[in-house]
C-alpha positions as CSV (number, residue, x, y, z in Angstrom):
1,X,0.0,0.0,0.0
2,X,1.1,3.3,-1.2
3,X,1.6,6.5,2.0
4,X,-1.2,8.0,0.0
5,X,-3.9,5.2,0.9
6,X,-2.5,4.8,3.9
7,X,-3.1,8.7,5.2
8,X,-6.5,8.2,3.8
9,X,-7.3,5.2,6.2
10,X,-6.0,7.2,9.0
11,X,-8.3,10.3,8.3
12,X,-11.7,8.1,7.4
13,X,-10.4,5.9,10.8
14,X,-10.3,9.8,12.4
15,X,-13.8,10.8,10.8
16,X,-15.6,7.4,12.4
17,X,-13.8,7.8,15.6
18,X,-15.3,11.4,15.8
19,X,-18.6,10.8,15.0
20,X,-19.2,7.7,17.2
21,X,-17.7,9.3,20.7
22,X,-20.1,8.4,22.6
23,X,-20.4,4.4,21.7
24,X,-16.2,4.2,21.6
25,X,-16.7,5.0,25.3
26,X,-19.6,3.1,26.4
27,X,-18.1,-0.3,24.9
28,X,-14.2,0.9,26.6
29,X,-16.3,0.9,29.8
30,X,-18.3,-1.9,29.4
31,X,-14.8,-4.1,29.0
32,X,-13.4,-2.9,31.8
């Protein structure tokens, strides 16, 4: 895979991680 594709992973990875805050954190705390 080329640096390009991989910066564009990193920034759609980014986008989802943003949108979906709230979820990331109940499922962190639910594993703990």
């Amino acid at each position: 895979m080329t640096p390009v594709l991989l910066l564009d992973l990193c920034i759609a990875l980014m986008n989802l991680l943003a949108q979906a805050p709230d979820y990331i954190y109940l499922d962190v705390h639910d594993y703990q």
